[in-house]
Residue frames as qw, qx, qy, qz and C-alpha x, y, z in Angstrom:
[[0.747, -0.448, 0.420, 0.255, -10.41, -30.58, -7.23],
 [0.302, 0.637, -0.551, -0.445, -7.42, -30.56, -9.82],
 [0.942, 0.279, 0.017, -0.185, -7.13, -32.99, -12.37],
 [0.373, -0.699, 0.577, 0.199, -3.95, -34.27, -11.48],
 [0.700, 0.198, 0.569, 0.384, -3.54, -37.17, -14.83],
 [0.442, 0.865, 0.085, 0.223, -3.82, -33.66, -17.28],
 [0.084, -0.859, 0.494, 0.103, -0.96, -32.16, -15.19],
 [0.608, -0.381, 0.668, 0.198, 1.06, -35.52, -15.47],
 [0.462, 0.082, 0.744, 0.475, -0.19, -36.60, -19.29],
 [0.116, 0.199, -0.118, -0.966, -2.42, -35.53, -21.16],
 [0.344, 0.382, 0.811, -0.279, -5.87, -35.86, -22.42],
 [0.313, 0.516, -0.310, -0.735, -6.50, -35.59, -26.07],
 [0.817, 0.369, -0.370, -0.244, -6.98, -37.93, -29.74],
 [0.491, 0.597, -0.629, 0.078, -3.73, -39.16, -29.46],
 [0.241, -0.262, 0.780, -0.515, -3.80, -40.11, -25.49],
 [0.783, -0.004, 0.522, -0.338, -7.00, -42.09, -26.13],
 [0.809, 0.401, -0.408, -0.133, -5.61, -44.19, -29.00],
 [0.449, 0.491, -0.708, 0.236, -2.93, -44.96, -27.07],
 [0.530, -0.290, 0.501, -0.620, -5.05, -46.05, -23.80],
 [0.839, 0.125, -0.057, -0.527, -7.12, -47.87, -25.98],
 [0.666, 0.415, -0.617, 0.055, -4.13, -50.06, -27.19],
 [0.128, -0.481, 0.483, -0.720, -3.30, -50.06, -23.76],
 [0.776, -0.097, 0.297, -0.548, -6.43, -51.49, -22.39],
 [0.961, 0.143, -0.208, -0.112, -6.19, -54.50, -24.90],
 [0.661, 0.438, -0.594, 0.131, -2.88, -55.42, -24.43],
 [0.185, -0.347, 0.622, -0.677, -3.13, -55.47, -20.66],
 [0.751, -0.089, 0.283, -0.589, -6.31, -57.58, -21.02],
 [0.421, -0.264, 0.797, 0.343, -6.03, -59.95, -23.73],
 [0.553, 0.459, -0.304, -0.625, -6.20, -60.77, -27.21],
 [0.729, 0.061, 0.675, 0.100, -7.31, -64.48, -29.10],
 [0.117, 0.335, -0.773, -0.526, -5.57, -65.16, -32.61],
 [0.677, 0.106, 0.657, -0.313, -8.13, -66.79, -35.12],
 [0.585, 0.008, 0.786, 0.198, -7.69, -68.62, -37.40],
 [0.620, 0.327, -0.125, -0.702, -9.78, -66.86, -40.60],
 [0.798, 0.237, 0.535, -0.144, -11.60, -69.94, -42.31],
 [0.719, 0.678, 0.130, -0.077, -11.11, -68.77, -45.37],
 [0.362, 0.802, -0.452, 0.148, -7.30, -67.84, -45.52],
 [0.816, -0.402, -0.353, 0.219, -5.86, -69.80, -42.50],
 [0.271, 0.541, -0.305, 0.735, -4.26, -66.01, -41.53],
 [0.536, -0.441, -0.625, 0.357, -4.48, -65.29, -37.91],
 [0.039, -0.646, -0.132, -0.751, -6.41, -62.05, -37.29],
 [0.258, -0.232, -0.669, 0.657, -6.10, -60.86, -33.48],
 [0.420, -0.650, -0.488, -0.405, -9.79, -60.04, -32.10],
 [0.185, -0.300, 0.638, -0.684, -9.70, -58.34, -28.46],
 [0.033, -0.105, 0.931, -0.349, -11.10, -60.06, -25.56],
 [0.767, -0.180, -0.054, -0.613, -15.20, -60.12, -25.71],
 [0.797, 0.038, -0.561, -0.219, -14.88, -63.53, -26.36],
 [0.486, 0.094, -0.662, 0.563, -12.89, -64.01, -23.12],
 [0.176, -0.591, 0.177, -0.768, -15.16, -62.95, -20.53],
 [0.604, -0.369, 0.463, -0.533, -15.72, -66.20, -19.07],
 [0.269, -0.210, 0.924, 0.171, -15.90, -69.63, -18.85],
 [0.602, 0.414, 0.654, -0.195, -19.34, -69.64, -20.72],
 [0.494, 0.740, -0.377, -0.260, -17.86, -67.44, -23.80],
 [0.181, -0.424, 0.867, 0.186, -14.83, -69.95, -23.74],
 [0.530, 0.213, 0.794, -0.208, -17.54, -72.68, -24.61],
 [0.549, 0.769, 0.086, -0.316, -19.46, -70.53, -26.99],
 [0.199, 0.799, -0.420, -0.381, -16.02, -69.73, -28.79],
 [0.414, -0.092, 0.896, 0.132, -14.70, -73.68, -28.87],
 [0.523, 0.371, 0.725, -0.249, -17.66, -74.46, -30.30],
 [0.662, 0.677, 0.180, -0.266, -17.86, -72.28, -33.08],
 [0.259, 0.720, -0.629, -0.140, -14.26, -72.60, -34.09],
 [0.836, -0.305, 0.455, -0.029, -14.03, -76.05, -33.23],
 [0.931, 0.169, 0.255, 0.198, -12.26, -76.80, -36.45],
 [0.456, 0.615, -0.173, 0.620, -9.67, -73.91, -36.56],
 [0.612, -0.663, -0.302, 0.307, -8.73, -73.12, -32.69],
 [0.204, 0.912, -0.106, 0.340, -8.10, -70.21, -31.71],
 [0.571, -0.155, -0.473, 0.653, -4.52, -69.24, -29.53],
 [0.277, -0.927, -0.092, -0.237, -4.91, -66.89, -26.98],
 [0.388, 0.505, -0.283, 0.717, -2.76, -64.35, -26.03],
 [0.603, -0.638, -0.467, 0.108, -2.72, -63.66, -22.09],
 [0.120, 0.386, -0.449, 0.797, -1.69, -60.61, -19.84],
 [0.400, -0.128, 0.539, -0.730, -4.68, -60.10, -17.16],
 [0.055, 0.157, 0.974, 0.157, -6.59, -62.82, -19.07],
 [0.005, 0.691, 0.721, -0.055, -10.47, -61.41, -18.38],
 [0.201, -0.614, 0.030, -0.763, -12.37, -58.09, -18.25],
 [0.520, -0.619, 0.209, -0.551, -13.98, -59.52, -15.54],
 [0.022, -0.565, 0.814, -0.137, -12.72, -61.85, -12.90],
 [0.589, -0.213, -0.745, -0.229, -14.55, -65.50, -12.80],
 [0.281, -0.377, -0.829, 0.304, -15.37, -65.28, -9.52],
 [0.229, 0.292, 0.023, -0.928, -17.06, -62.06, -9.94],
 [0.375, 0.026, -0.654, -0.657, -18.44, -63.52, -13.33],
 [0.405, -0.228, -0.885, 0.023, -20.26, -66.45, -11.85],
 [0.132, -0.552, -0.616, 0.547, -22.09, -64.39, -8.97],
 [0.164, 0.176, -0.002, -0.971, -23.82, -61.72, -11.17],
 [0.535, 0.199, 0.693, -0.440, -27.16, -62.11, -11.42],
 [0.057, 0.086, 0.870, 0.482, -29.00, -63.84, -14.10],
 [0.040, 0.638, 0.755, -0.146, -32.81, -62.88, -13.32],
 [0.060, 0.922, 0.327, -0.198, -31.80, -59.16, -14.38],
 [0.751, 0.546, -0.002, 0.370, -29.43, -56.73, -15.96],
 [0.771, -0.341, -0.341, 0.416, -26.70, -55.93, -14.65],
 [0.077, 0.974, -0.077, 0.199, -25.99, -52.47, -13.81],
 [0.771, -0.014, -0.023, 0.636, -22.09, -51.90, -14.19],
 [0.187, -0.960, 0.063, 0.200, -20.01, -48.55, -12.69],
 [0.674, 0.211, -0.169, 0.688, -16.62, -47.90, -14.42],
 [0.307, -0.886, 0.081, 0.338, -14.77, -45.27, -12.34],
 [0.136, -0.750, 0.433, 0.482, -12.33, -43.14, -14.22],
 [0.734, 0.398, 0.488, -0.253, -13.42, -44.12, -17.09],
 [0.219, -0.387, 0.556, 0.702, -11.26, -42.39, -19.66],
 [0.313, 0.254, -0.553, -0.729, -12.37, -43.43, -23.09],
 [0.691, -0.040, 0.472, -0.546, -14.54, -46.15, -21.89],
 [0.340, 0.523, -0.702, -0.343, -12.86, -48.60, -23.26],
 [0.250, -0.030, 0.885, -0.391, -14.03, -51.41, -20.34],
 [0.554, 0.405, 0.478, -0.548, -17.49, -50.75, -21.00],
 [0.554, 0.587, -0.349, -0.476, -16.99, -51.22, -24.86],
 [0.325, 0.266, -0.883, -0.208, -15.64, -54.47, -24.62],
 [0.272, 0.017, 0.799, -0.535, -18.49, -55.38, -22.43],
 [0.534, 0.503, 0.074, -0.676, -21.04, -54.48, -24.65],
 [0.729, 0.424, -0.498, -0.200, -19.96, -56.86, -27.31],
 [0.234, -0.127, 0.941, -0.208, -19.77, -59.86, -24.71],
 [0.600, 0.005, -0.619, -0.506, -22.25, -62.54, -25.71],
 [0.260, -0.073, -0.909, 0.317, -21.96, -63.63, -22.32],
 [0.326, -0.662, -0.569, -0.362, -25.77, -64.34, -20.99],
 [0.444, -0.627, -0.353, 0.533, -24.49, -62.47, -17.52],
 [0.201, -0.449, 0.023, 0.870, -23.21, -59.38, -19.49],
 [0.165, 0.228, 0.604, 0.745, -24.97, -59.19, -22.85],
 [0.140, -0.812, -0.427, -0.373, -27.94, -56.81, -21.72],
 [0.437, -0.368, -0.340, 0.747, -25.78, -55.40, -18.86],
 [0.097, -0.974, -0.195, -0.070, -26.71, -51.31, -17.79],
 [0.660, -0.049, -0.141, 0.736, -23.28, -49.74, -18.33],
 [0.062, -0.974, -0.193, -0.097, -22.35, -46.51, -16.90],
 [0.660, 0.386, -0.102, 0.637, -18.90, -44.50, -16.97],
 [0.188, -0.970, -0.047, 0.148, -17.65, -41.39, -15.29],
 [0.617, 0.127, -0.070, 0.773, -14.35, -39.37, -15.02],
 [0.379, -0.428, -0.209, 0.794, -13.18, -36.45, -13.74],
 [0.102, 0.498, -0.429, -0.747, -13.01, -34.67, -17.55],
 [0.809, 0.391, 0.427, 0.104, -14.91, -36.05, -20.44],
 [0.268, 0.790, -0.331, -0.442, -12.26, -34.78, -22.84],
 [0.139, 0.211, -0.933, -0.256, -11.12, -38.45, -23.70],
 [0.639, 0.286, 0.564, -0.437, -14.88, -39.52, -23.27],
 [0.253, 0.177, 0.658, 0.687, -16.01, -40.79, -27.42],
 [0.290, 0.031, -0.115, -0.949, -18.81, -39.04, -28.91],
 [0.597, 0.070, 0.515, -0.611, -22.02, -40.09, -27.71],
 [0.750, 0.399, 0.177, -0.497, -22.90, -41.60, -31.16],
 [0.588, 0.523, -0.596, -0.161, -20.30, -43.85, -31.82],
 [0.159, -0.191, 0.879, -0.406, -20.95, -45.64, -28.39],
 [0.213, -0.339, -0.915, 0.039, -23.77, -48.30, -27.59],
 [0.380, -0.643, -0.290, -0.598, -26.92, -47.72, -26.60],
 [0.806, -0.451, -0.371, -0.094, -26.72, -49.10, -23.63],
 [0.513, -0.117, -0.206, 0.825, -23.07, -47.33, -22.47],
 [0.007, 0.917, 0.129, 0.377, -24.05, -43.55, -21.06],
 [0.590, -0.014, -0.353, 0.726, -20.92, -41.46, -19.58],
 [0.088, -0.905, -0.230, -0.347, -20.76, -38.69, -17.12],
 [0.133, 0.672, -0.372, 0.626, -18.71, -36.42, -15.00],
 [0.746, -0.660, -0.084, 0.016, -17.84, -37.88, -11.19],
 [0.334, 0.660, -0.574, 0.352, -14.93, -37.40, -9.24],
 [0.691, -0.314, -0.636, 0.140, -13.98, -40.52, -7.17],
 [0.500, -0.006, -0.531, 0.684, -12.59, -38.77, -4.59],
 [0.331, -0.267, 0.010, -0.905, -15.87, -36.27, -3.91],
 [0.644, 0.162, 0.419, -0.619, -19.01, -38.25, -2.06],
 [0.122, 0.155, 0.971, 0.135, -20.92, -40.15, -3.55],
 [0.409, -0.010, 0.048, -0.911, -23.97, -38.55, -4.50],
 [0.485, -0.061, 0.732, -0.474, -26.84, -40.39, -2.48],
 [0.777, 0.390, 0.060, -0.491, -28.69, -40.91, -5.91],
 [0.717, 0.418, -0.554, -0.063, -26.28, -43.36, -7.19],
 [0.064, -0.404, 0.858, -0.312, -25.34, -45.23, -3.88],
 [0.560, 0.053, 0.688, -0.459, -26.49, -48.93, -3.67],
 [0.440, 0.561, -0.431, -0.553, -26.80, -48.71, -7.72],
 [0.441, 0.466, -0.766, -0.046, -24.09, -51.55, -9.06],
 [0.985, -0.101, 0.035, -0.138, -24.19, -54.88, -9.30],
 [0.775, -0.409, 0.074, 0.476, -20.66, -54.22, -9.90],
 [0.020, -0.999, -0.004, 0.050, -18.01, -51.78, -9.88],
 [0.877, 0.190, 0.161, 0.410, -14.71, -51.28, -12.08],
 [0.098, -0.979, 0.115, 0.136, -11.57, -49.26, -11.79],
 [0.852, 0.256, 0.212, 0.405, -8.70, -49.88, -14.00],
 [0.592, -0.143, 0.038, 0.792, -4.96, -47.51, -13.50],
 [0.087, 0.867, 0.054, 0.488, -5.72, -44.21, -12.25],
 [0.814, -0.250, -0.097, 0.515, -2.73, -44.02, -10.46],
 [0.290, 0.355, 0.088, 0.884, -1.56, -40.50, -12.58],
 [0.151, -0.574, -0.235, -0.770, -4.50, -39.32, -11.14],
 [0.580, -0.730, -0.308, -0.191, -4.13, -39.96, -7.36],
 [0.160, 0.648, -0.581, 0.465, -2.06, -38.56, -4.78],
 [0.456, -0.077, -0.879, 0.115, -1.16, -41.23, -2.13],
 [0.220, 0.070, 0.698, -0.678, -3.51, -39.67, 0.70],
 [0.628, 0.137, -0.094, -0.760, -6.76, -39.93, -2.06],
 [0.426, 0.049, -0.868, -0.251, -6.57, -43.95, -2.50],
 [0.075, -0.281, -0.915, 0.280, -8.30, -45.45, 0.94],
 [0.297, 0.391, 0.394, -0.777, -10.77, -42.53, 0.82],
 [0.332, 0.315, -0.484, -0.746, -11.45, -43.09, -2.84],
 [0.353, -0.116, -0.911, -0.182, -12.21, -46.72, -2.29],
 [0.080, 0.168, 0.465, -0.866, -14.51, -45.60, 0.52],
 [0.409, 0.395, -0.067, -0.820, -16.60, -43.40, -1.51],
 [0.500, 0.264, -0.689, -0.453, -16.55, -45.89, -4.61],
 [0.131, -0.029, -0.967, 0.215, -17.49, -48.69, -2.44],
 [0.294, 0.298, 0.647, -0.637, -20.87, -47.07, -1.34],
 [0.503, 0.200, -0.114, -0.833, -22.05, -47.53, -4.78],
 [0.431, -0.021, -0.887, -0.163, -22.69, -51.31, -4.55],
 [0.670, -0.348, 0.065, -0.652, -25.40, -52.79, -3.83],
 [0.681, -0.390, 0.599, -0.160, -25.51, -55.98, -1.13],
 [0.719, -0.100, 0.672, 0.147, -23.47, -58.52, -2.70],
 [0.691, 0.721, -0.037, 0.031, -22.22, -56.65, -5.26],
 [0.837, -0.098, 0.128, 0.523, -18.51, -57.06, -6.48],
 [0.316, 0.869, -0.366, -0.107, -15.27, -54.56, -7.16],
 [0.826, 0.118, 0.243, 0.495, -12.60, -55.46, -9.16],
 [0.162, -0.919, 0.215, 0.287, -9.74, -52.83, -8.97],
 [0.797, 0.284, 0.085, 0.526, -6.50, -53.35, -11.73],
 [0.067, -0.943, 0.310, 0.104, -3.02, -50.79, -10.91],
 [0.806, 0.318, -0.311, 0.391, 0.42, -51.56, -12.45],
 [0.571, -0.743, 0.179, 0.300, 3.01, -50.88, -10.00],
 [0.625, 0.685, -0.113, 0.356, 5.78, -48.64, -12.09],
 [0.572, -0.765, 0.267, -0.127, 7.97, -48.74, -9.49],
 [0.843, -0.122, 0.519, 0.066, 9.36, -51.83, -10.59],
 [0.733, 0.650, 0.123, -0.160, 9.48, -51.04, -13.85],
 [0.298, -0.615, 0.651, 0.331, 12.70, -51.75, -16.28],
 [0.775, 0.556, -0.096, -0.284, 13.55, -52.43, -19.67],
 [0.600, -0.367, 0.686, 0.185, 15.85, -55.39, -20.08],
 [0.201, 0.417, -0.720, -0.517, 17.48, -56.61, -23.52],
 [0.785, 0.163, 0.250, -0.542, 15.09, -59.10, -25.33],
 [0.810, 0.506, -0.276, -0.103, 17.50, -59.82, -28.31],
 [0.866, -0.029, -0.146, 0.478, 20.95, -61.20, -28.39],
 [0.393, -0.749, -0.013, 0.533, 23.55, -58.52, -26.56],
 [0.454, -0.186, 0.286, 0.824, 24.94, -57.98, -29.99],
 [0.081, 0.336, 0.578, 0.739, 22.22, -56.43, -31.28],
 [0.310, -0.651, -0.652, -0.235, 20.11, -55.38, -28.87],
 [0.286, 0.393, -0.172, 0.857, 20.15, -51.81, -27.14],
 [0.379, -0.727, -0.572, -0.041, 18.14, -50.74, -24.16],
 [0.399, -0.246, -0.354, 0.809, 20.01, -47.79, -22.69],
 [0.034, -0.175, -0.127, -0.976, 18.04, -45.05, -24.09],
 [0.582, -0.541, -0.541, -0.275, 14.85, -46.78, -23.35],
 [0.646, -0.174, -0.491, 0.558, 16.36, -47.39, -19.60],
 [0.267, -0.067, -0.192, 0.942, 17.33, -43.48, -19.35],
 [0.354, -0.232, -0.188, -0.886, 13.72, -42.25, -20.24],
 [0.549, -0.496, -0.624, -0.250, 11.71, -44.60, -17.96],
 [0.555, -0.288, -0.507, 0.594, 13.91, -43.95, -15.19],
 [0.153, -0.090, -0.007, -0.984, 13.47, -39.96, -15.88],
 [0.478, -0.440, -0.352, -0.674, 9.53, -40.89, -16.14],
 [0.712, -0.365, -0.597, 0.059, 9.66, -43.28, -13.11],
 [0.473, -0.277, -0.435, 0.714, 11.33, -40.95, -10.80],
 [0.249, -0.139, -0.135, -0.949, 9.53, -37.69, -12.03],
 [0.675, -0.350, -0.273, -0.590, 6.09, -39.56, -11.06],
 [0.360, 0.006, -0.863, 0.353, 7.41, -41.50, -8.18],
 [0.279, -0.013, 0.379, -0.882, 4.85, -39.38, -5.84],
 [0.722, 0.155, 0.109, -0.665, 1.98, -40.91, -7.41],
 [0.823, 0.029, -0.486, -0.293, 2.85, -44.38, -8.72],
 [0.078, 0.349, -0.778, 0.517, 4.68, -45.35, -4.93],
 [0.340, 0.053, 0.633, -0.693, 1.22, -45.90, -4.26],
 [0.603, 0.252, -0.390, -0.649, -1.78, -47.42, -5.38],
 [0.666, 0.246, -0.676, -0.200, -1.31, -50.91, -6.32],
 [0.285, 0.184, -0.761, 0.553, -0.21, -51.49, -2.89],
 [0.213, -0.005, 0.437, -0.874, -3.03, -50.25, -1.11],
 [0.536, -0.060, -0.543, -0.643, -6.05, -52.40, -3.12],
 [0.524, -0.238, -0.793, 0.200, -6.69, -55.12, -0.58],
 [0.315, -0.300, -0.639, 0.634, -6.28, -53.22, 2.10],
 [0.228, -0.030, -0.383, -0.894, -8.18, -50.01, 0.43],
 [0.450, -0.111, -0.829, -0.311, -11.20, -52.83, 0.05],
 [0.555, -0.402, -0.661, 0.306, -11.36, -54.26, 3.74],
 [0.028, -0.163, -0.234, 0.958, -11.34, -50.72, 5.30],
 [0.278, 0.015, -0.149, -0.949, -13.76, -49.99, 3.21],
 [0.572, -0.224, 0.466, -0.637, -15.95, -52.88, 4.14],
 [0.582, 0.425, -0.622, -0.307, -15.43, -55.19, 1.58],
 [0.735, -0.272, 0.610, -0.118, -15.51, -59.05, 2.43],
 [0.887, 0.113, 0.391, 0.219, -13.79, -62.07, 0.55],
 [0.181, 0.899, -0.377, -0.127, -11.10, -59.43, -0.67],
 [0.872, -0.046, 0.296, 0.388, -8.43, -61.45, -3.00],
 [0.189, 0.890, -0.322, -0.263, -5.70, -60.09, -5.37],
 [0.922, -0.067, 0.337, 0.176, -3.44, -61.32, -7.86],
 [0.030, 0.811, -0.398, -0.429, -0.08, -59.98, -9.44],
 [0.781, 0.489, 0.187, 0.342, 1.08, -60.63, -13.34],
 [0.379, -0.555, 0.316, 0.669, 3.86, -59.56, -15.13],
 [0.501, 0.751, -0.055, -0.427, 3.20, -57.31, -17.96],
 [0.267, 0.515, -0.741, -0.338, 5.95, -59.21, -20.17],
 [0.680, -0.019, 0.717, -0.153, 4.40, -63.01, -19.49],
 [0.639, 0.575, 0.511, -0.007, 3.15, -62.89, -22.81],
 [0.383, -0.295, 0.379, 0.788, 6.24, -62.45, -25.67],
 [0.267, 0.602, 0.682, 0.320, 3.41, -61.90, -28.21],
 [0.090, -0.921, -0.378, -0.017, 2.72, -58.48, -26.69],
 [0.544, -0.637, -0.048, 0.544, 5.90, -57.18, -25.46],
 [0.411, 0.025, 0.252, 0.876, 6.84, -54.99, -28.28],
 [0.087, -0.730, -0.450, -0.507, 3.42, -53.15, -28.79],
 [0.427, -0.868, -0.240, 0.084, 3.22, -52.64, -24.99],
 [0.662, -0.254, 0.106, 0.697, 6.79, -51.41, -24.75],
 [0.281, 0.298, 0.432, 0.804, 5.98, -48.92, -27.53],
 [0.265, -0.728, -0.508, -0.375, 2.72, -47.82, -26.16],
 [0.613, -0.705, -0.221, 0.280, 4.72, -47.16, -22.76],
 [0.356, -0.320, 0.184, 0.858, 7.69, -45.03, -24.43],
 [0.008, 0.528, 0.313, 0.790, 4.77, -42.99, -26.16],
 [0.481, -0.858, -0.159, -0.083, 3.51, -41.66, -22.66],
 [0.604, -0.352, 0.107, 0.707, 7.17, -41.29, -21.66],
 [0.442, 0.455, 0.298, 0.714, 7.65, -39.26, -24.51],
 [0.109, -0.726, -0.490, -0.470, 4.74, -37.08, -23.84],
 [0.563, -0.767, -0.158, 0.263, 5.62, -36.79, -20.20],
 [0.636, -0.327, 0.219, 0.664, 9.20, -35.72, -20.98],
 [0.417, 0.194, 0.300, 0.836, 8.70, -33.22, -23.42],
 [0.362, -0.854, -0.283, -0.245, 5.83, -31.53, -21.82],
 [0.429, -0.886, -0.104, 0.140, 8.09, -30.97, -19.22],
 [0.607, 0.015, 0.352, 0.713, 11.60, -30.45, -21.24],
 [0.124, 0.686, 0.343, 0.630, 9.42, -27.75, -23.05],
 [0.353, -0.872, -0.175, -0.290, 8.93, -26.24, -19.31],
 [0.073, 0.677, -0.547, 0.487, 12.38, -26.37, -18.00],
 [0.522, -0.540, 0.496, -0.436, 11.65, -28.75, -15.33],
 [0.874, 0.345, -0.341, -0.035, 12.99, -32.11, -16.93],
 [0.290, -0.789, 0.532, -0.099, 15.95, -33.28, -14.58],
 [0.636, 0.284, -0.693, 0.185, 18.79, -36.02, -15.50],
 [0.823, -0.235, -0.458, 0.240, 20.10, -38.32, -13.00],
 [0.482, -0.109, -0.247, 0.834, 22.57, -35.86, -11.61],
 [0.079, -0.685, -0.321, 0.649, 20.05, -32.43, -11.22],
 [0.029, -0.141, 0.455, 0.879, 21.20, -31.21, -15.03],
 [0.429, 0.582, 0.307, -0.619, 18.64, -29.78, -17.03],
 [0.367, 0.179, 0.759, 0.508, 17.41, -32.04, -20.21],
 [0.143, 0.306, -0.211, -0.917, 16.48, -30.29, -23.02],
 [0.761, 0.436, 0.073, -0.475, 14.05, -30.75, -26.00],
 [0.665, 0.507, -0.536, -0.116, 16.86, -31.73, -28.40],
 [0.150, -0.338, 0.890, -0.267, 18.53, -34.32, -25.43],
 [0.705, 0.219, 0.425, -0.523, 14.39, -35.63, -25.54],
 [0.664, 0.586, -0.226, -0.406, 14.24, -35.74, -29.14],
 [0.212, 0.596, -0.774, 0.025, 17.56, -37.45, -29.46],
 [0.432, -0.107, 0.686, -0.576, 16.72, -39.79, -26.64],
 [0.762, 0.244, 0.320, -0.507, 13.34, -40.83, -28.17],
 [0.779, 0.466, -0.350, -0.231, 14.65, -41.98, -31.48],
 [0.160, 0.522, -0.832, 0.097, 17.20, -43.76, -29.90],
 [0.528, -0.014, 0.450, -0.721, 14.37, -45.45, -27.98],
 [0.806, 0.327, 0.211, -0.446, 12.67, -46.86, -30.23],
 [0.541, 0.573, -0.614, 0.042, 15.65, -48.09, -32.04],
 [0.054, -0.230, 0.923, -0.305, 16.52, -49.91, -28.80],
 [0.786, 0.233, 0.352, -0.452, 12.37, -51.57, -29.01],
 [0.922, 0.335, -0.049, -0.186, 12.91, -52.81, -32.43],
 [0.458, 0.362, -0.801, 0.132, 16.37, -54.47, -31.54],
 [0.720, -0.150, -0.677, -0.034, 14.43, -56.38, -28.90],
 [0.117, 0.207, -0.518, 0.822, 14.37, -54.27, -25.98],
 [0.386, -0.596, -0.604, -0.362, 10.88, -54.79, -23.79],
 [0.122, 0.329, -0.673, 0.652, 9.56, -53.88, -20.34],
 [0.505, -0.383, -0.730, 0.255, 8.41, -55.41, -17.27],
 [0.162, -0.319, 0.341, -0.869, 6.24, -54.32, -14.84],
 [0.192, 0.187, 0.910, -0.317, 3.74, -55.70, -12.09],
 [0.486, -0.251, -0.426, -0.721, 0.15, -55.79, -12.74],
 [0.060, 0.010, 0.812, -0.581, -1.99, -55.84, -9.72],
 [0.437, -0.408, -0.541, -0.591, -5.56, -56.98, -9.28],
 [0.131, 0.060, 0.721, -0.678, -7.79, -56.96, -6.43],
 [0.392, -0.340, -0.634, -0.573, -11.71, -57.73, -5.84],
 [0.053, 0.018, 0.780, -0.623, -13.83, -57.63, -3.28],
 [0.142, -0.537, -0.661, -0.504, -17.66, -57.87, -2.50],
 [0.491, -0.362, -0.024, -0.792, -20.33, -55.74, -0.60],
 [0.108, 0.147, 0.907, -0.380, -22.08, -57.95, 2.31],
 [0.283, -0.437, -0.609, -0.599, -25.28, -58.70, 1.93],
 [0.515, -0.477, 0.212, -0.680, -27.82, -57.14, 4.60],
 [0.748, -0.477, 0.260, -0.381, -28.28, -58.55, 7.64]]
């Protein structure tokens, strides 16, 4: 099958830095205190994986508290957390794994439900996989495509099973079958937990005061990115719940943020999102097949021109909004 997120972005150094950033700023970061300076040094989420880190962390900071920054708030969801087992380790599936960032911030939980956890990855492509020897022991990646079987040796596996915005990389007939497929690798009364923004919505709105603050160039390149991928992000986000219950899922919930909730973040993410714009838009500017509002063909130098203006319209206080969908479900348990 094609790899349909290389034709849309791309899948190099640069793409997994810019996931990575991604990943955190979508999840969430806590500001602490340092003891020694009283600077505030932002730590992604380990610490945030539950309500029994939250304890741990109080406890050891109790006399410099930390603030926490919120977008999706968890890796994993508390009612997921709270029902993995304790009598064994947990064996954890990312799907579309990418740089396996998920599974890295798992690994350096401290929570007693995740801190020996069995992680495993996949993806279509390891080309944004890291090198084998700068991961955990305990993280091992390989090659699956969701949207193939299941191969019988891995069905029944996971205690639970994570999939976090591969939207680029489905077309809207591959989502209910994907969740299908991905669903037979839990075992009874295991849990997914499914995260898709919905860029549909998306839209960059003035942050500063109107005299200073610019957002049209931003505006003119999401709308180019949002309507060039409309085929593949129309879908998705929409389709988790129901995805789930088809697929046999029971106690299927979902819950929708807004990527801007948290002013703390909104310029990084904003930045991180008009450096995939970029990429998209000059990949295809470079192939002729860029189109303005009206059908004209944009060039490189219209891109170029564009981009700087972009970012000039970020650091006068331009951000953007979009949903953020979650969903979970669990596996019945036999009989």
């Amino acid at each position: 099958m094609s790899d349909v997120y290389a034709n849309n972005l791309r899948r190099d150094a640069k793409e997994s830095e810019r996931l990575d950033e991604q990943f955190d700023l979508l999840t969430e970061y806590v500001c602490v205190p340092s003891v020694h300076t009283g600077i505030s040094v932002t730590v992604p989420g380990p610490y945030r994986t539950g309500r029994d880190e939250q304890k741990k962390f109080s406890s050891k900071h109790a006399n410099h508290r930390p603030s926490s920054i919120r977008n999706i708030g968890y890796l994993v969801h508390p009612l997921i957390l709270d029902r993995l087992p304790l009598d064994h380790p947990v064996v954890i599936a990312d799907l579309a794994t990418g740089t396996a960032r998920f599974l890295q911030r798992i690994s350096q939980s401290g929570n007693p439900r995740l801190k020996s956890a069995i992680l495993h990855g996949s993806d279509l492509s390891p080309a944004l996989f890291p090198p084998p020897n700068t991961l955990p022991s305990n993280i091992h990646l390989s090659v699956l495509d969701v949207r193939a079987p299941v191969p019988a040796a891995l069905q029944g596996t996971y205690d639970f099973v994570h999939v976090r915005q591969i939207a680029a990389g489905l077309t809207p007939d591959d989502w209910v079958p994907a969740m299908a497929n991905l669903a037979t690798l839990l075992k009874p009364g295991g849990a997914m937990q499914w995260e898709e923004c919905n860029f549909t919505n998306v839209v960059h709105l003035r942050g500063g005061d109107v005299s200073v603050t610019s957002v049209d160039a931003a505006r003119t390149l999401g709308k180019m990115f949002k309507n060039g991928l409309m085929h593949y992000f129309r879908h998705g986000w929409d389709r988790l719940e129901e995805g789930m219950k088809t697929a046999g899922l029971v106690e299927v919930g979902s819950e929708i943020l807004s990527s801007d909730r948290e002013p703390a973040t909104r310029e990084a993410l904003t930045r991180n999102g008009m450096q995939a714009i970029l990429g998209w838009a000059t990949a295809n500017a470079k192939s002729g097949q860029l189109r303005g509002d009206k059908g004209q063909q944009v060039t490189i130098a219209e891109i170029e021109e564009l981009g700087e203006q972009a970012y000039r319209d970020i650091q006068s206080g331009c951000y953007v909004r979009f949903d953020i969908h979650v969903a979970w479900g669990f596996r019945p348990h036999a009989g």
